[in-house]
C-alpha positions as CSV (number, residue, x, y, z in Angstrom):
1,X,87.2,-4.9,72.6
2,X,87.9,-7.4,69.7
3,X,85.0,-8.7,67.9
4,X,85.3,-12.0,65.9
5,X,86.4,-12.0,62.3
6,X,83.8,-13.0,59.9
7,X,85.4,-15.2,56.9
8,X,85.1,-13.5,53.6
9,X,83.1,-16.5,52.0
10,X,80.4,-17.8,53.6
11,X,80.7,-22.0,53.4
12,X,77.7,-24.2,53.4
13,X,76.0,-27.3,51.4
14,X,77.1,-27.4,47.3
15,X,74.8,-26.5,44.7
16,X,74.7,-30.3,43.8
17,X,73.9,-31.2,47.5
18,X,70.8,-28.3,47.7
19,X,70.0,-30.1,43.9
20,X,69.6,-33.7,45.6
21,X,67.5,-32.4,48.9
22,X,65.0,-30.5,47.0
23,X,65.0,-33.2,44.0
24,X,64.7,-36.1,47.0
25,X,61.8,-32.9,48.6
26,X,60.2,-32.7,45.7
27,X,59.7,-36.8,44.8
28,X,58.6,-37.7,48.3
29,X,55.9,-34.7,48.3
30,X,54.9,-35.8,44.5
31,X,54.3,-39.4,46.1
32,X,52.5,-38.2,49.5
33,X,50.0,-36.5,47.0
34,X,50.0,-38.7,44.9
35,X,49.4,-41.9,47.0
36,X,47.7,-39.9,50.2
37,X,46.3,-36.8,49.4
38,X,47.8,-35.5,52.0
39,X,48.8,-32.0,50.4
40,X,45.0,-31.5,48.6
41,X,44.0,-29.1,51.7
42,X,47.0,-27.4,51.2
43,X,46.5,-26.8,47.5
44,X,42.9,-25.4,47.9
45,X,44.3,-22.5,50.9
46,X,46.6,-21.7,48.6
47,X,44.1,-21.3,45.3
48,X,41.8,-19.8,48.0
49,X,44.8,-16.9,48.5
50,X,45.9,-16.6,45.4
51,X,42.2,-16.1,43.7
52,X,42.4,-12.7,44.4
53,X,45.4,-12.2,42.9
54,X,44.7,-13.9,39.5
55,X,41.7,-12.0,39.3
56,X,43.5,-8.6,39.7
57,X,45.8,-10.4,36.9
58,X,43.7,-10.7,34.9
59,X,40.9,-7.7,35.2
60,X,43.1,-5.4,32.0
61,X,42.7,-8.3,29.5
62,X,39.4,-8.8,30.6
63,X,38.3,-5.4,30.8
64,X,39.4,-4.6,27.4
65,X,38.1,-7.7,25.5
66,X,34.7,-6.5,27.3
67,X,34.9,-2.9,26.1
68,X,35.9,-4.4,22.5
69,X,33.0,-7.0,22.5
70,X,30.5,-3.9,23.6
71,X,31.5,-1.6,20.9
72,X,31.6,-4.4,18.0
73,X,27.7,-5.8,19.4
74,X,26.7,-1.8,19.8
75,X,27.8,-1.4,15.7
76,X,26.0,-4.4,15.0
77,X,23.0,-4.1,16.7
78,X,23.0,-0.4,15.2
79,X,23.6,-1.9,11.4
80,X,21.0,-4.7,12.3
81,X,18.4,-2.2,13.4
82,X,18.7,0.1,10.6
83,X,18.0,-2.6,8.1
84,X,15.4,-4.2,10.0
85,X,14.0,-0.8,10.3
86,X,14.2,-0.6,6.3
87,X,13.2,-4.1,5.4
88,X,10.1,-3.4,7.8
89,X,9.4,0.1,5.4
90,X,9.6,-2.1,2.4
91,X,7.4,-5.1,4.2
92,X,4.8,-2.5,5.2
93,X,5.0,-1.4,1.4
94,X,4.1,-4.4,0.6
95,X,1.3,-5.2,2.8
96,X,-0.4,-1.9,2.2
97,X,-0.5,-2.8,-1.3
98,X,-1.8,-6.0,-0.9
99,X,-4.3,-5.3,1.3
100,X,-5.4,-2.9,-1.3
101,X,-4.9,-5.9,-3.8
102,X,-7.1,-7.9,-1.6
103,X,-9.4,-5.0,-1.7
104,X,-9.6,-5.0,-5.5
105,X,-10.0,-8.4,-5.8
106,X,-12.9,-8.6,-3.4
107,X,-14.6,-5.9,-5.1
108,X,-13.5,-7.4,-8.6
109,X,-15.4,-11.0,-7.4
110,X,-18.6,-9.1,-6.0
111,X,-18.7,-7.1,-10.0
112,X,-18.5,-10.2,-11.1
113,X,-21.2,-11.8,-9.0
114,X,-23.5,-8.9,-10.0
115,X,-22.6,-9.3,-13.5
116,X,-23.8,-12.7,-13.4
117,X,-26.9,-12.2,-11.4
118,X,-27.9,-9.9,-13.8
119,X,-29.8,-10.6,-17.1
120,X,-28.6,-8.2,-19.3
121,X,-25.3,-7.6,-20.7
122,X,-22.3,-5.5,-18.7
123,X,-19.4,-3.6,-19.3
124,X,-16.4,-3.7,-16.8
125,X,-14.7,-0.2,-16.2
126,X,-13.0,2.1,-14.0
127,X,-13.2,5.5,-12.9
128,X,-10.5,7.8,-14.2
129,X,-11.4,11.2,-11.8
130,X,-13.9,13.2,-10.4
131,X,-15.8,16.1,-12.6
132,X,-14.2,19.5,-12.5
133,X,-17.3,21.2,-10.8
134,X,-17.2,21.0,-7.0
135,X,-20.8,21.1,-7.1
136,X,-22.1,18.5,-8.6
137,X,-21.5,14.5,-8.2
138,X,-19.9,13.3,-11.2
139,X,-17.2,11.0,-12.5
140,X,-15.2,9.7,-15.7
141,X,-15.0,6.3,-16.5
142,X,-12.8,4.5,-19.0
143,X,-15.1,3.3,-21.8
144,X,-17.4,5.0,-24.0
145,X,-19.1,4.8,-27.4
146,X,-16.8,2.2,-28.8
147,X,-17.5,-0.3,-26.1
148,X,-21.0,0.1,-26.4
149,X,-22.1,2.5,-23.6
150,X,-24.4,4.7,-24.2
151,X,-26.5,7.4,-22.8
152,X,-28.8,7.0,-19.9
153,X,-27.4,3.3,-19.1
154,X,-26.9,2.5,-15.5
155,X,-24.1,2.1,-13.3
156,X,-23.3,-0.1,-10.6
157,X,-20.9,-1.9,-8.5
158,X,-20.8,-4.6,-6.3
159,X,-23.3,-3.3,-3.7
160,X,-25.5,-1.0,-5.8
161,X,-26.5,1.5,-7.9
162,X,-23.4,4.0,-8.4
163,X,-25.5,6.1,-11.0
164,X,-26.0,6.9,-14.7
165,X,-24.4,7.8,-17.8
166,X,-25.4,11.0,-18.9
167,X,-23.0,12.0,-21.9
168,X,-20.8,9.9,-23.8
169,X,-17.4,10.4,-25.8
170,X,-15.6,7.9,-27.6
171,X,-13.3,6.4,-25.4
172,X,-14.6,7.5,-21.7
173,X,-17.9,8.6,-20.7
174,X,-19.9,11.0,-18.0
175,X,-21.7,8.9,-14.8
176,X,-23.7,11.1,-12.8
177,X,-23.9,9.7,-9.1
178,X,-27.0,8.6,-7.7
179,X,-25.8,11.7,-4.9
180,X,-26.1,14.5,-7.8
181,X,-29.1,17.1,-6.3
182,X,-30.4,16.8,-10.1
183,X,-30.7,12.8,-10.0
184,X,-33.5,10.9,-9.4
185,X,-34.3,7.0,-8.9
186,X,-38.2,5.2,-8.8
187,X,-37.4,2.9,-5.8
188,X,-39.4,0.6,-3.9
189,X,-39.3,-0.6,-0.2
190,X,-37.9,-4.2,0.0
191,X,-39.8,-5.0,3.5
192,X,-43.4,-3.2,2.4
193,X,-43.0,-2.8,-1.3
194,X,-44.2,1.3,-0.7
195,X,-42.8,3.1,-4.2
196,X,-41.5,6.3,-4.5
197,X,-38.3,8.8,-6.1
198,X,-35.2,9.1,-4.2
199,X,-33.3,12.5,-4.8
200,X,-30.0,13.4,-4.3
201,X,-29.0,16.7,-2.1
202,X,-25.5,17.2,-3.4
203,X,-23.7,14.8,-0.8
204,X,-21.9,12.2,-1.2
205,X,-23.5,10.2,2.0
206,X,-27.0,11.5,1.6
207,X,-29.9,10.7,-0.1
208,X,-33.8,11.8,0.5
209,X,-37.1,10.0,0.2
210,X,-39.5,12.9,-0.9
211,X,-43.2,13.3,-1.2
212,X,-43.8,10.2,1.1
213,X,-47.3,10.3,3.2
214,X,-47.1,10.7,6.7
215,X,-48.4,7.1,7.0
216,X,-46.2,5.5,4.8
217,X,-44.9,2.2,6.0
218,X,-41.4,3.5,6.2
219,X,-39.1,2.2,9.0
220,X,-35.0,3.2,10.0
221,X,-32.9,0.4,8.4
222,X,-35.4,-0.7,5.1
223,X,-33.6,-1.5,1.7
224,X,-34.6,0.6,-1.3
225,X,-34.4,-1.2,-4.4
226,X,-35.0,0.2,-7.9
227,X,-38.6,-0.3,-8.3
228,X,-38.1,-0.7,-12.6
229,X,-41.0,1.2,-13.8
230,X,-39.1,4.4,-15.0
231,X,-37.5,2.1,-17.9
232,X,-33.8,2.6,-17.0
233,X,-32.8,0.6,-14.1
234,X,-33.4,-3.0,-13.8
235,X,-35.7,-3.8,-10.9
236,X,-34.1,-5.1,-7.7
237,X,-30.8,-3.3,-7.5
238,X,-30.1,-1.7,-4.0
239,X,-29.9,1.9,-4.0
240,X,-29.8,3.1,-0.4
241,X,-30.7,2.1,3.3
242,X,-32.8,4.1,4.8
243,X,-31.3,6.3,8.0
244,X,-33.6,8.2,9.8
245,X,-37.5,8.8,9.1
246,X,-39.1,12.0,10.9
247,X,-42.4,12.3,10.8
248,X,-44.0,15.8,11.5
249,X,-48.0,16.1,12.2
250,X,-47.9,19.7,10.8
251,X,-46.3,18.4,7.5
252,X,-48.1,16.1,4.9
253,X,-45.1,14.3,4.1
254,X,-42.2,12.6,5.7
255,X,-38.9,14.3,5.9
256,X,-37.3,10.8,4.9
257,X,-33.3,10.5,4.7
258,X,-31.1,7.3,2.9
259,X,-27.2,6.4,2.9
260,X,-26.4,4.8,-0.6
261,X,-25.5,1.4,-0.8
262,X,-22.9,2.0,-3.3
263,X,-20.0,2.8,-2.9
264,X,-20.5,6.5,-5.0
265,X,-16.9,7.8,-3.4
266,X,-14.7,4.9,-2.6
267,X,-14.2,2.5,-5.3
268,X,-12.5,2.8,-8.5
269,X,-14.2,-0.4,-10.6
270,X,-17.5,0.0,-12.4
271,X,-20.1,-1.8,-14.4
272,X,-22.2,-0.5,-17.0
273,X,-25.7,-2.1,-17.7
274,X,-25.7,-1.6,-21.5
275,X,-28.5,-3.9,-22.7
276,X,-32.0,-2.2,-21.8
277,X,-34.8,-4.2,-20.1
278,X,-37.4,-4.9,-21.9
279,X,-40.6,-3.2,-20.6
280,X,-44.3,-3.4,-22.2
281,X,-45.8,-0.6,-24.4
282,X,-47.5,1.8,-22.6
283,X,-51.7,0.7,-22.5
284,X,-51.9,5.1,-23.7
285,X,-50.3,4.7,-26.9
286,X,-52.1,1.0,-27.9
287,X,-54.2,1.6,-31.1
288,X,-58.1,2.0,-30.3
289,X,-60.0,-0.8,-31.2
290,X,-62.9,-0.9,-33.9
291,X,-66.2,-0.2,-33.6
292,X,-68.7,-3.2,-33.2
293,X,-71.1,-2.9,-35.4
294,X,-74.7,-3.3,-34.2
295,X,-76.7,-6.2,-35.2
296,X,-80.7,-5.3,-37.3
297,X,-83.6,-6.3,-35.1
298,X,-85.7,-9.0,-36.6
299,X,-88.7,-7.2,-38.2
């Protein structure tokens, strides 16, 4: 059987003659878009189909610029935290000692206050540290003989009596607390005016009201104020506030406990009372008067 001999070159349109259809194609769908839209649903299946594709195109470039971008905002937000995280040290620095400036100053304004309510000269110091013996209440402040303090002169801050001086150097000096178990301080009850001694028992938030009668008028919450007649302390500085009263009907006194008003263990700034009060002499030691001499009787 013979089959039909295909010709070695396959004949058909010339290059130039495909180049003129699909140029002539090409115009007269550029103008059918153009003029009629007619080829804009045609253009929007084929985006919808190849979406997918340009997607998949495009996920490695993506990816990576995503896995660059994360590690470049993870370094910064590491760097950014660490010196937020110092920058809030240094700010809480900052505010601590201001707070503690505040503090001061407040403290500084109310010595200042009591300096001018009082009568009587003052001298502004500070307290350098605590006495070496555990048991007892005392401190060193900063000025002594040659700024005029002396023995015996009181001490107080801005809400009371702190204490007295009890031994003086030249350039710093010895303040027992009002606290000290061997201190004592005539007071006087703001709200009644009842008198008598506070003691100290050694601690630095408790004071005693001794030797009261069981029917003094005495109440939880009165003011003790330095009554003035022992000759050292001014009259009308607070010394305590009176905490808890017990009264015992098999005891003759009161068992009568105070909290200072001073601040005896917190504050560092002082004032010394250096000019004493002036008190008058004492009616035992006036000189007797003389004699009167008795008149004659008319004879």
């Amino acid at each position: 059987m013979e089959h039909p001999q295909q010709p070695f070159f396959n004949r058909g349109p010339t290059p130039f003659a495909r180049f003129l259809l699909f140029s002539l194609l090409a115009l007269a769908l550029i103008v059918a878009d153009s003029r009629f839209k007619y080829l804009t649903i045609v253009q929007q299946a084929v985006a919808v189909v190849l979406y997918p594709l340009q997607r998949i195109a495009l996920a490695p470039a993506a990816l990576s610029e995503r896995m660059s971008g994360f590690l470049v905002t993870q370094a910064q937000l590491t760097t950014r935290n660490n010196g937020l995280e110092q920058q809030n040290l240094v700010n809480a620095a900052a505010l601590l000692r201001l707070e503690a400036l505040e503090q001061e100053n407040a403290r500084l304004r109310g010595l200042l206050d009591t300096r001018e309510a009082q009568s009587q000269a003052a001298v502004y110091a500070e307290i350098l540290y605590s006495h070496r013996d555990p048991f007892t209440r005392r401190v060193i402040i900063s000025k002594g003989l040659t700024d005029g303090v002396g023995q015996g002169q009181p001490v107080v801050d801005a809400a009371g009596v702190v204490g007295q001086v009890t031994r003086v150097y030249p350039w710093a000096s010895q303040v027992t607390l009002v606290t000290d178990k061997d201190m004592t301080i005539p007071v006087q009850v703001m709200r009644s005016g009842v008198r008598g001694v506070l003691y100290g028992v050694g601690s630095d938030g408790l004071l005693e009201l001794r030797f009261m009668p069981f029917s003094a008028d005495i109440q939880t919450g009165d003011r003790l104020v330095t009554s003035g007649i022992d000759g050292t302390y001014p009259a009308g500085l607070p010394v305590a506030v009176v905490q808890e009263v017990e009264r015992n009907a098999a005891s003759m006194f009161s068992r009568i406990s105070a909290q200072p008003a001073a601040g005896v263990n917190r504050y560092r700034q002082v004032l010394v009372l250096t000019a004493a009060s002036a008190h008058p002499a004492n009616p035992g030691f006036d000189e007797p008067s003389a004699p009167r001499k008795r008149g004659r009787k008319g004879g």
